[in-house]
N, C-alpha and C positions, 0 to 999 in steps of 0.2 A: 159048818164048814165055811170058811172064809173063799168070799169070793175077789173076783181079781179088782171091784170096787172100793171093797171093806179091806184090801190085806196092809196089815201095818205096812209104814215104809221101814228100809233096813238101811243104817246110814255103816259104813264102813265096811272094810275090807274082810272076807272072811279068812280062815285061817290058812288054806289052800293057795290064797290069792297073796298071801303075806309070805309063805312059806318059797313062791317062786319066785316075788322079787326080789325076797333073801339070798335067793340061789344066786337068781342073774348077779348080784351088785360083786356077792364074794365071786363069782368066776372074772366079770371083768376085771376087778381089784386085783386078784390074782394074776389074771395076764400084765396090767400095769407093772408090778413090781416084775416079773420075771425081766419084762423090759428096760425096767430102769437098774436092773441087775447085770445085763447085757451091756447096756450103754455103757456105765460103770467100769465093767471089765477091758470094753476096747478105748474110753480114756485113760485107761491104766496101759495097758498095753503099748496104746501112741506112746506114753509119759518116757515105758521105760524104753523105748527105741528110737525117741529123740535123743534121750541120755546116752545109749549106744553110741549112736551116731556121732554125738557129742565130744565121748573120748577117744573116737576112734581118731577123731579128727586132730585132737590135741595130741594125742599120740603122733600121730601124721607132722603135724607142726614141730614138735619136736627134733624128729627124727630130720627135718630138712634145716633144722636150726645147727642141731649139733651132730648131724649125721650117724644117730644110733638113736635106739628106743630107752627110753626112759626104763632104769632100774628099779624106780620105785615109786608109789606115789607121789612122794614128797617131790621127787624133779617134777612131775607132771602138772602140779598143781596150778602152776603159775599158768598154766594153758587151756584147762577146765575153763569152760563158758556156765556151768547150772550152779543155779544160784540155790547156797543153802546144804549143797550136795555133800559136806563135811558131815551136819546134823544128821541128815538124814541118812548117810550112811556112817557103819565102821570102818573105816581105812584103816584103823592101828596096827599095822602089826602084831604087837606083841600085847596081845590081851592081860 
């Protein structure tokens, strides 16, 4: 019987001791991404309710330019502020 003078040493982690900080690391890593999935959503959200805002405005503009609303995109264009907003959207009509 090995006493507590003679017991080999035991260098490293057992498998209990590996198997919880497996755990810990995948639950915090898990909350990280839900939160950067969150954040994600509400800078998409600001994006598209700037844009809103945007052509409500140039609508707006419009309409005290020429005293009615814009028929189509194409009047309206001149008055859009988002830059790129062609690319990124389809305006065309007629597909």
């Amino acid at each position: 019987m090995w006493s507590r003078r003679n017991k080999p040493s035991r260098r490293g982690f057992s498998l209990p001791e590996l198997a919880l900080c497996a755990a810990i690391i995948g639950l915090l890593s898990a909350l990280a991404v839900v939160g950067i999935i969150r954040h994600r959503q509400n800078a998409e959200d600001t994006r598209v309710q700037a844009e809103l805002n945007s052509i409500y405005k140039a609508m707006e503009a419009f309409r005290q330019v020429y005293g009615r609303y814009p028929a189509s995109y194409a009047q309206l264009r001149e008055f859009i502020s988002i830059p790129d907003f062609d690319q990124r959207y389809d305006i065309n009509p007629n597909p």
